[in-house]
N, C-alpha and C positions, 0 to 999 in steps of 0.2 A: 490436565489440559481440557478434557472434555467437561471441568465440574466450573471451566472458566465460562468457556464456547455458551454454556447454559445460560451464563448470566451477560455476558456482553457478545457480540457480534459484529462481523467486518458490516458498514453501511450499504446492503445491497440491496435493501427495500425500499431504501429512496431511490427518486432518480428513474428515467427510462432506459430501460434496455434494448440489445440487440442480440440476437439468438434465434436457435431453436425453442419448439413450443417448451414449456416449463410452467415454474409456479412463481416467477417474478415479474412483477409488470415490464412490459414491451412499451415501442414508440406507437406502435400500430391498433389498429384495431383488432378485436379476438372473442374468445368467448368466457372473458372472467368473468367475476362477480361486480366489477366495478366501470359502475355507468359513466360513457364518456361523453358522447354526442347523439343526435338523434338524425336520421335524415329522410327522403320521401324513398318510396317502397319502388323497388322496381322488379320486373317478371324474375321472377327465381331465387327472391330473397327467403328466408324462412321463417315461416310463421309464425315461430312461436319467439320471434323477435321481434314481433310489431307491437308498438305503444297502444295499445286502444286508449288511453286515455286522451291520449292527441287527436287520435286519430277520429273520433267521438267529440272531440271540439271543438277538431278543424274540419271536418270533412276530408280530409287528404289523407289516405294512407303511409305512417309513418315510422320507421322501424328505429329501434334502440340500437345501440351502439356502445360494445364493452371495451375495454381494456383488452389489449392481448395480454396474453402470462407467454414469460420467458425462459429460457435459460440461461442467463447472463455468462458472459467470458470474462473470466478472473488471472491477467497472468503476472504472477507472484516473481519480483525480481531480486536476486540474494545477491549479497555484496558477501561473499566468503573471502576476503582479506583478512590477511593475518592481524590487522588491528582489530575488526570483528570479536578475536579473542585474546585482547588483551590481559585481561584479569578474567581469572575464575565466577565473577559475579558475571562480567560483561558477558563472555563466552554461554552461560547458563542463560541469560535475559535474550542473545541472540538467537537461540533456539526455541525457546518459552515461545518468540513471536514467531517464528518460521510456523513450529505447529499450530499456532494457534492462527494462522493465517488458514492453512492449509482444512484444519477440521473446521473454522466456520465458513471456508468458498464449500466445501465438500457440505457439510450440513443445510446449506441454504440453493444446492444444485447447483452449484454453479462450473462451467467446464473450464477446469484449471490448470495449467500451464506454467513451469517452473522452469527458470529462467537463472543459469550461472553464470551471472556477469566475470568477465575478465579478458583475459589479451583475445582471445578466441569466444565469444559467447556462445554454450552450448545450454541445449533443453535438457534437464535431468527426468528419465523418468518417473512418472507419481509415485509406483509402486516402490522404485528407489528409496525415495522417500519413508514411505509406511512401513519398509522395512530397517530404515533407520541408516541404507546403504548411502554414503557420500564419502565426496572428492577428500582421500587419506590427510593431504595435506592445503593449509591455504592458500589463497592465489597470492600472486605480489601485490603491489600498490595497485590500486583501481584507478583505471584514467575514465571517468565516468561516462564524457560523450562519446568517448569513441566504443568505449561498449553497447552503449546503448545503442548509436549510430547502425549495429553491427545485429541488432537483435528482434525479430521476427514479432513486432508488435501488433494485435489482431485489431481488427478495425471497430470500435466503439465499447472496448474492452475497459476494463478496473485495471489499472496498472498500481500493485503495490510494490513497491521499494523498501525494500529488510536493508537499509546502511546506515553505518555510524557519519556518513559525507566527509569522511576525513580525506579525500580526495583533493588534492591540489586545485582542480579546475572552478569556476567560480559560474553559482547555480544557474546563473542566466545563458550559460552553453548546454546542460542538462535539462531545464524544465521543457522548453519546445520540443526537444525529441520525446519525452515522455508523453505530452499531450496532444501530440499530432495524433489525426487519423478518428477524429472527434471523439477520445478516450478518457475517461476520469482516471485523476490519480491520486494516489494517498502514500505518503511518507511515512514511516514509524522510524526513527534512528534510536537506536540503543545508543546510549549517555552513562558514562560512570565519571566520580567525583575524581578518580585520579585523574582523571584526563581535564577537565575542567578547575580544580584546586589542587595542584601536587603540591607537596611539602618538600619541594626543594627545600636545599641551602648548603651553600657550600662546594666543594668539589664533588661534583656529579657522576660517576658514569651514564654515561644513557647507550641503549642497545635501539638501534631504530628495528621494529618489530615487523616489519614487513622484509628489510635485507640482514639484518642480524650481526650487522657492522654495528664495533662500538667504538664509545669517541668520549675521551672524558671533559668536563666542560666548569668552569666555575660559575656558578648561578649567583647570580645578586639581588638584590630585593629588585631593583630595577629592570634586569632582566625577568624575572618571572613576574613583574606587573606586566610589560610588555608581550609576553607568553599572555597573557591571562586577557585582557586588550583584544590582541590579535584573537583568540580562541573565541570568544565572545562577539565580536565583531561577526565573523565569522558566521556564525547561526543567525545569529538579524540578517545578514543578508539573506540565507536561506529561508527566514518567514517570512522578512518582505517579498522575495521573487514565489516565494508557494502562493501568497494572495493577489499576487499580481497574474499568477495564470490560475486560478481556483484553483490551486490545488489543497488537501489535505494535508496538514503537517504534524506529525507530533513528535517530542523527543520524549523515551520512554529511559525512568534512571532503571540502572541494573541493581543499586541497593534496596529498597524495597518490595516485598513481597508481589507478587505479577500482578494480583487482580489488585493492589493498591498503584501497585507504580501504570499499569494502563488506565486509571482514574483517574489520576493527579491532570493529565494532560489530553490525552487521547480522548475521554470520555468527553469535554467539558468542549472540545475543537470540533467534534462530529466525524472524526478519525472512528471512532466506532460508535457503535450502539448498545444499550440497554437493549438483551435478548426479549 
């Protein structure tokens, strides 16, 4: 993961932040390297911030004006449902972005905040984390706004979202609680082809993956175009309602290799960055 972080990066260099001092630009003014505005000199400014070149061509004493640097707030939101890990690939690509969330906020300073969506939303410790410690088993179905509704989001923060949105509710109850509180957000949804193309046919069993009830079922062509339809549909709304609030979207497939399948879509939407 770290030979990824090297080459791509969560988007935390654009953009103004809010925070403690750090090494990411701020809304404010500060003392980085990057010139912002300029304005007249008042008693107890310091010196070795004054423009002499203005200052030499206006007569008026006029001091520069940098950028603040920050530490931006990054709090990383995980949909740990049991469809999360439906297949072995999917399950492996849901992780792949968890850490790879977590070593590029940590890599670029950022104070990070981990967030287990479900009936109860609880903060999981970082170290938790780093040590590889989490919840033994999955949550149930995620009813997405009411966890969110439920969950301590910091004010001018990066909200990333780890879900596949396989969530019943429909994104235009979700996207407003995530960008309230004047917060950026970014999507990554892990996508595998069985969920998107099965090869039904015929008499099915199906196990619903979240309560473990099974139910056998005869699929038709017409039933699984319909499946296919809905399933489809389904994510158009999720990118139309992400560029309706700016947000970041990207689906990330579980078959392909990490640093190709976070290029296909994520690189190209501004979901990340070339490190």
């Amino acid at each position: 993961m770290r030979a990824t972080t090297g080459a791509l990066r969560l988007p935390l260099r654009g953009g103004h932040w809010r925070g403690s001092g750090g090494t990411v630009l701020g809304q404010g003014t500060g003392s980085s390297i990057d010139f912002q505005d300029q304005r007249a000199y008042v008693p107890g400014d310091d010196p070795r911030h004054i423009n002499w070149q203005a200052t030499a061509r206006t007569g008026n004493t006029t001091m520069k004006l940098f950028r603040q640097e920050v530490t931006p707030r990054v709090d990383l939101l995980l949909d740990l449902s049991s469809s999360m890990f439906l297949t072995p690939a999917k399950s492996q690509r849901t992780w792949e972005l968890i850490y790879f969330c977590i070593e590029s906020s940590l890599r670029l300073g950022g104070t990070l905040r981990l967030h287990h969506l479900g009936a109860s939303p609880t903060d999981l410790p970082l170290q938790n984390a780093l040590a590889y410690s989490w919840p033994e088993q999955p949550a149930p179905t995620l009813d997405l706004p009411s966890a969110l509704s439920n969950t301590p989001l910091r004010q001018g923060s990066l909200r990333i979202l780890i879900s596949d949105l396989l969530s019943p509710s429909p994104p235009e109850t979700a996207l407003p609680l995530l960008t309230a509180a004047q917060g950026r957000t970014l999507i990554l949804a892990p996508a595998t082809l069985d969920e998107a193309e099965p090869d039904w046919d015929g008499n099915i069993d199906f196990e619903d993956c979240e309560s473990t009830q099974r139910s056998r079922r005869r699929v038709t062509p017409e039933l699984k175009s319909r499946y296919q339809r809905a399933y489809h549909t389904h994510f158009q709304l999720w990118r139309e309602q992400a560029a309706r609030h700016r947000t970041l979207f990207a689906r990330i497939p579980a078959e392909p290799a990490f640093l190709e399948a976070m290029q296909s879509e994520a690189l190209p939407s501004g979901a990340i960055e070339l490190a």
